[in-house]
DOPA-964030 format. One line per field, with one value per atom (N, C-alpha, C, O): x, y, z; residue in three letters; residue number from 1; atom name. Coordinates in steps of 0.001 Angstrom, whole numbers. Layout:
<sites>
X = X;...
Y = Y;...
Z = Z;...
res = ALA;...
n = NUM;...
atom = CA;...
</sites>
This chain:
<sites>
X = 12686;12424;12855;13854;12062;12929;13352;13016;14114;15188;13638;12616;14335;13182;13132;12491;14019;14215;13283;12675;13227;12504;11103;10301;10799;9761;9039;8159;9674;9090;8703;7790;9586;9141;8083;7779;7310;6719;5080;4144;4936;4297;4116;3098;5237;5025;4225;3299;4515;4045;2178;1231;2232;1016;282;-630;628;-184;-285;-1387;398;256;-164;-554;-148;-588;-2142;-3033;-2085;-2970;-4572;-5696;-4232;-5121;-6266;-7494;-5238;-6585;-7060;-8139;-6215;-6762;-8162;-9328;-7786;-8969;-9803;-10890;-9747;-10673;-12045;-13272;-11033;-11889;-12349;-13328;-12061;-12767;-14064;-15186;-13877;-15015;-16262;-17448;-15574;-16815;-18132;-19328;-16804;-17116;-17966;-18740;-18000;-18868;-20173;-21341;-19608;-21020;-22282;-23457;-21592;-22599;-23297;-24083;-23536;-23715;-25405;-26341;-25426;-26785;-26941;-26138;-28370;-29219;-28749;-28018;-28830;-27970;-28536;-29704;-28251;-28488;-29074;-28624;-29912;-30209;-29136;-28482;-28537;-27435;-26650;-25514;-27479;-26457;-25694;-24595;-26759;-26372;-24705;-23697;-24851;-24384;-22657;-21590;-23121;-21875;-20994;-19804;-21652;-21304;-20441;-19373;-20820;-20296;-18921;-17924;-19211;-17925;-17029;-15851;-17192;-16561;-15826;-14629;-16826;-16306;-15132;-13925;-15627;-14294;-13335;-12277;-13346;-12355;-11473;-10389;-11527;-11062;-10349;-9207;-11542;-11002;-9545;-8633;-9636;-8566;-6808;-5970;-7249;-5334;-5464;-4418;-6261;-6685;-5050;-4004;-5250;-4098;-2526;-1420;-3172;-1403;-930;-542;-1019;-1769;7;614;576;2257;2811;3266;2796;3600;3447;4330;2538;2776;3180;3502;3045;3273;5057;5941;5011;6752;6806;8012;6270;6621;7455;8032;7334;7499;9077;9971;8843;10213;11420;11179;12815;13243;13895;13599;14676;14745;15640;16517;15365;16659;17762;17485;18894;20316;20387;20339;20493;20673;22182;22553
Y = 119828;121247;121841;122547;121511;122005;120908;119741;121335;119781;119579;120214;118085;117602;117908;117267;119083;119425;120622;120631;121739;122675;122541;123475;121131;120827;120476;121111;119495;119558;120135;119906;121380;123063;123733;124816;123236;123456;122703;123331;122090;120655;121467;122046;121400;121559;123051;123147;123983;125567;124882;124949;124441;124098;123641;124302;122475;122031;122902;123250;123110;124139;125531;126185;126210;127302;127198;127469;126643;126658;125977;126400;125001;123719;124294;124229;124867;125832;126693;127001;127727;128960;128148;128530;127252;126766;126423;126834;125403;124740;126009;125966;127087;128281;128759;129447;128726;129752;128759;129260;127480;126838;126853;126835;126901;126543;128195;128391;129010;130661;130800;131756;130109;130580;129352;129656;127739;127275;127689;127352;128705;129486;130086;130585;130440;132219;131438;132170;130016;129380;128689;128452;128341;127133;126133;125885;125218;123628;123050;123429;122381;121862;119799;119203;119227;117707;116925;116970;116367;115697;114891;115139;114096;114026;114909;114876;115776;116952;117803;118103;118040;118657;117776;118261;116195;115295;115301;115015;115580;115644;116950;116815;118390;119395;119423;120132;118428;118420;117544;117876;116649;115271;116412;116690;117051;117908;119038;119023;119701;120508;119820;120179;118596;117814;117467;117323;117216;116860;118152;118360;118923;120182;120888;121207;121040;121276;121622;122482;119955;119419;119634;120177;119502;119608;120273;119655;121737;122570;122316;122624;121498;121223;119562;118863;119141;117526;117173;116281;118126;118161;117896;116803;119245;119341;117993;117668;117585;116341;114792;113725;115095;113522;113459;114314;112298;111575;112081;111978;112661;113517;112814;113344;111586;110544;109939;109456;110236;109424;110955;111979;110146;111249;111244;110253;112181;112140;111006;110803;110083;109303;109735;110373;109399;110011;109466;108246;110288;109465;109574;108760
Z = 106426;106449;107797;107936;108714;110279;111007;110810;111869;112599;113457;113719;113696;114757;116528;117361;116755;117564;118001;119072;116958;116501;116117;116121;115729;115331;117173;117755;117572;119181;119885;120679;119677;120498;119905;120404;118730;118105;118311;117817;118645;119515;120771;121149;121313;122759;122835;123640;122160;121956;121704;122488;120698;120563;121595;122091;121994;123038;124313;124735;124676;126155;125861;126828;124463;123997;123975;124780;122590;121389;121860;121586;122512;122822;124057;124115;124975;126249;125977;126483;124711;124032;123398;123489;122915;121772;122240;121832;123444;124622;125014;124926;125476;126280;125370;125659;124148;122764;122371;122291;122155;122155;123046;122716;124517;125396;125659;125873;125441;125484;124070;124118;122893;122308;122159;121917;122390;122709;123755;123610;125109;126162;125669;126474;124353;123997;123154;122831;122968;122502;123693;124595;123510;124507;124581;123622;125466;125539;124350;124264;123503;122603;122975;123954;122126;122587;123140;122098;123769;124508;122884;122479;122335;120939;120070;119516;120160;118688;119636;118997;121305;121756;122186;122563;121876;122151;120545;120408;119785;117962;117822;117225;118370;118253;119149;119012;120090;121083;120279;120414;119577;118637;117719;117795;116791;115788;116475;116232;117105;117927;118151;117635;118989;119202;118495;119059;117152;116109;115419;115008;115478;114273;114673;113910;116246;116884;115920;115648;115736;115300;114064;113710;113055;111387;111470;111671;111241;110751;111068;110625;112200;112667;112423;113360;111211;110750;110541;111132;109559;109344;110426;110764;111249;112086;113333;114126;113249;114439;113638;114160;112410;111823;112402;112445;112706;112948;114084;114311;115160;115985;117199;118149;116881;117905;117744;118440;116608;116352;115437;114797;115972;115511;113914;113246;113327;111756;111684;112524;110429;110400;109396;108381;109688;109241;107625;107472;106478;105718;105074;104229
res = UNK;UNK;UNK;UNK;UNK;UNK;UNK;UNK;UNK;UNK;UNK;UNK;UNK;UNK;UNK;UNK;UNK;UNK;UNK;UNK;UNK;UNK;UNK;UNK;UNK;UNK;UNK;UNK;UNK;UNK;UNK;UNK;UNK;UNK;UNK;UNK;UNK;UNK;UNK;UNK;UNK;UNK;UNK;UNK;UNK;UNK;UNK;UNK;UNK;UNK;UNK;UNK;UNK;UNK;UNK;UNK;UNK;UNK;UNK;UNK;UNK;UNK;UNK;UNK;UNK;UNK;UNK;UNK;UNK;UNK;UNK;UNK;UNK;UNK;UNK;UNK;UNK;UNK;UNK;UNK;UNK;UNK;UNK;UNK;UNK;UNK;UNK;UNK;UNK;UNK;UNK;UNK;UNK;UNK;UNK;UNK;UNK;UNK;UNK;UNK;UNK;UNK;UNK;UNK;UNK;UNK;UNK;UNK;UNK;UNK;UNK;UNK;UNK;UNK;UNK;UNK;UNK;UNK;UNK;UNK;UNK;UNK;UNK;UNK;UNK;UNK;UNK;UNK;UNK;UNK;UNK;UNK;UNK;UNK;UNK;UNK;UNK;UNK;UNK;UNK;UNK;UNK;UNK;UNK;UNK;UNK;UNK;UNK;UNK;UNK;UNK;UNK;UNK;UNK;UNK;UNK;UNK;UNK;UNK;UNK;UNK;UNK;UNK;UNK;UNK;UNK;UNK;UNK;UNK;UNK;UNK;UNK;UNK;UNK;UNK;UNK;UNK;UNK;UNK;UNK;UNK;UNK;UNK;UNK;UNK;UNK;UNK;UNK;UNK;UNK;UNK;UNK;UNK;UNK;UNK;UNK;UNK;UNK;UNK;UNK;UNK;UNK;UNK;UNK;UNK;UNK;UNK;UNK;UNK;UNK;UNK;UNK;UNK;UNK;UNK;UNK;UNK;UNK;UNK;UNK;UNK;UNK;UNK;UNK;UNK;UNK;UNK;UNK;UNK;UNK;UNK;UNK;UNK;UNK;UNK;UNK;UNK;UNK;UNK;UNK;UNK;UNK;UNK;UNK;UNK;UNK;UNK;UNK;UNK;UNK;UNK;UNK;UNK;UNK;UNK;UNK;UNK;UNK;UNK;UNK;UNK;UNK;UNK;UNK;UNK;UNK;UNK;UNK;UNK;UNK;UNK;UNK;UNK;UNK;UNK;UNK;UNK;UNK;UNK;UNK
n = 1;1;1;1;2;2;2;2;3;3;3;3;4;4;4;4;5;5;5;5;6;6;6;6;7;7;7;7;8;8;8;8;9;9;9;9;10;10;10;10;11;11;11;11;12;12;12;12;13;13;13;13;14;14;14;14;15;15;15;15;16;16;16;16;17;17;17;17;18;18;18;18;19;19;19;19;20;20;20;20;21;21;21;21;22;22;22;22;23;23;23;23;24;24;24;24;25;25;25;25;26;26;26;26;27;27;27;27;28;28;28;28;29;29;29;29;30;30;30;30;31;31;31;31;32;32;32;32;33;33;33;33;34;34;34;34;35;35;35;35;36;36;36;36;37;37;37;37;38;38;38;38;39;39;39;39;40;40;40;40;41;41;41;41;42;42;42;42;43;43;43;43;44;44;44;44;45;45;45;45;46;46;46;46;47;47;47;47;48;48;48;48;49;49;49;49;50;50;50;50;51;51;51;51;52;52;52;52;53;53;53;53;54;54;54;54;55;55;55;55;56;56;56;56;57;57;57;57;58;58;58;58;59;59;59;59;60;60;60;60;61;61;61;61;62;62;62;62;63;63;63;63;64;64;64;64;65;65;65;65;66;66;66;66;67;67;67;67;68;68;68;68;69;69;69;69;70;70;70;70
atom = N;CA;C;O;N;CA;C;O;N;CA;C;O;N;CA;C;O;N;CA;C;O;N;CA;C;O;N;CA;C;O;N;CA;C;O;N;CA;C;O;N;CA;C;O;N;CA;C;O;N;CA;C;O;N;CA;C;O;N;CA;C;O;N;CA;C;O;N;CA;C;O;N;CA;C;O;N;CA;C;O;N;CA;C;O;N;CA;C;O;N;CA;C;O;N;CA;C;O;N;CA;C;O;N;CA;C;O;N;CA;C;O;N;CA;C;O;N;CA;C;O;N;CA;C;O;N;CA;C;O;N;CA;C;O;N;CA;C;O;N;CA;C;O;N;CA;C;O;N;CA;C;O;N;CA;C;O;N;CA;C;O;N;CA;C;O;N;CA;C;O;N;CA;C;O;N;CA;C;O;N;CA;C;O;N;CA;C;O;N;CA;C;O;N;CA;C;O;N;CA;C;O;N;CA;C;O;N;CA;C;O;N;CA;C;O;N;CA;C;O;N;CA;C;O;N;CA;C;O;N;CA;C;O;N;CA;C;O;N;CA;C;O;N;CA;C;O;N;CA;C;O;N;CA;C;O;N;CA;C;O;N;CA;C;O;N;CA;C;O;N;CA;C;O;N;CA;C;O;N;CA;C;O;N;CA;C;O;N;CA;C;O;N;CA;C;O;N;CA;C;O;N;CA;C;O;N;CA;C;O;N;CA;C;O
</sites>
């Protein structure tokens, strides 16, 4: 679908974009409640952590390697 060239810049947009936008959007709205029990509050950080990449699950598969020629 897109060269793997395009797809990189695509990665790279993400990560240096997407990832501190998301970082600061998380921490800016966990402030806005009380600290939560040190588990419940290490679980919500796990779950963010994760949820992060969900949408972008395509776009990073193979990312490593480049298309092969057929």
């Amino acid at each position: 679908m897109f060269s793997y060239k395009l797809k990189r810049v695509f990665v790279l947009i993400v990560l240096l974009l997407w990832l501190p936008f998301y970082i600061v959007l998380v921490l800016n709205l966990l402030a806005y409640f009380e600290r939560p029990n040190l588990i419940i509050e290490l679980l919500v950080y796990v779950v963010a952590g994760v949820f992060w990449a969900w949408p972008f699950k395509t776009l990073f598969k193979g990312i490593g390697q480049a298309n092969k020629k057929k």
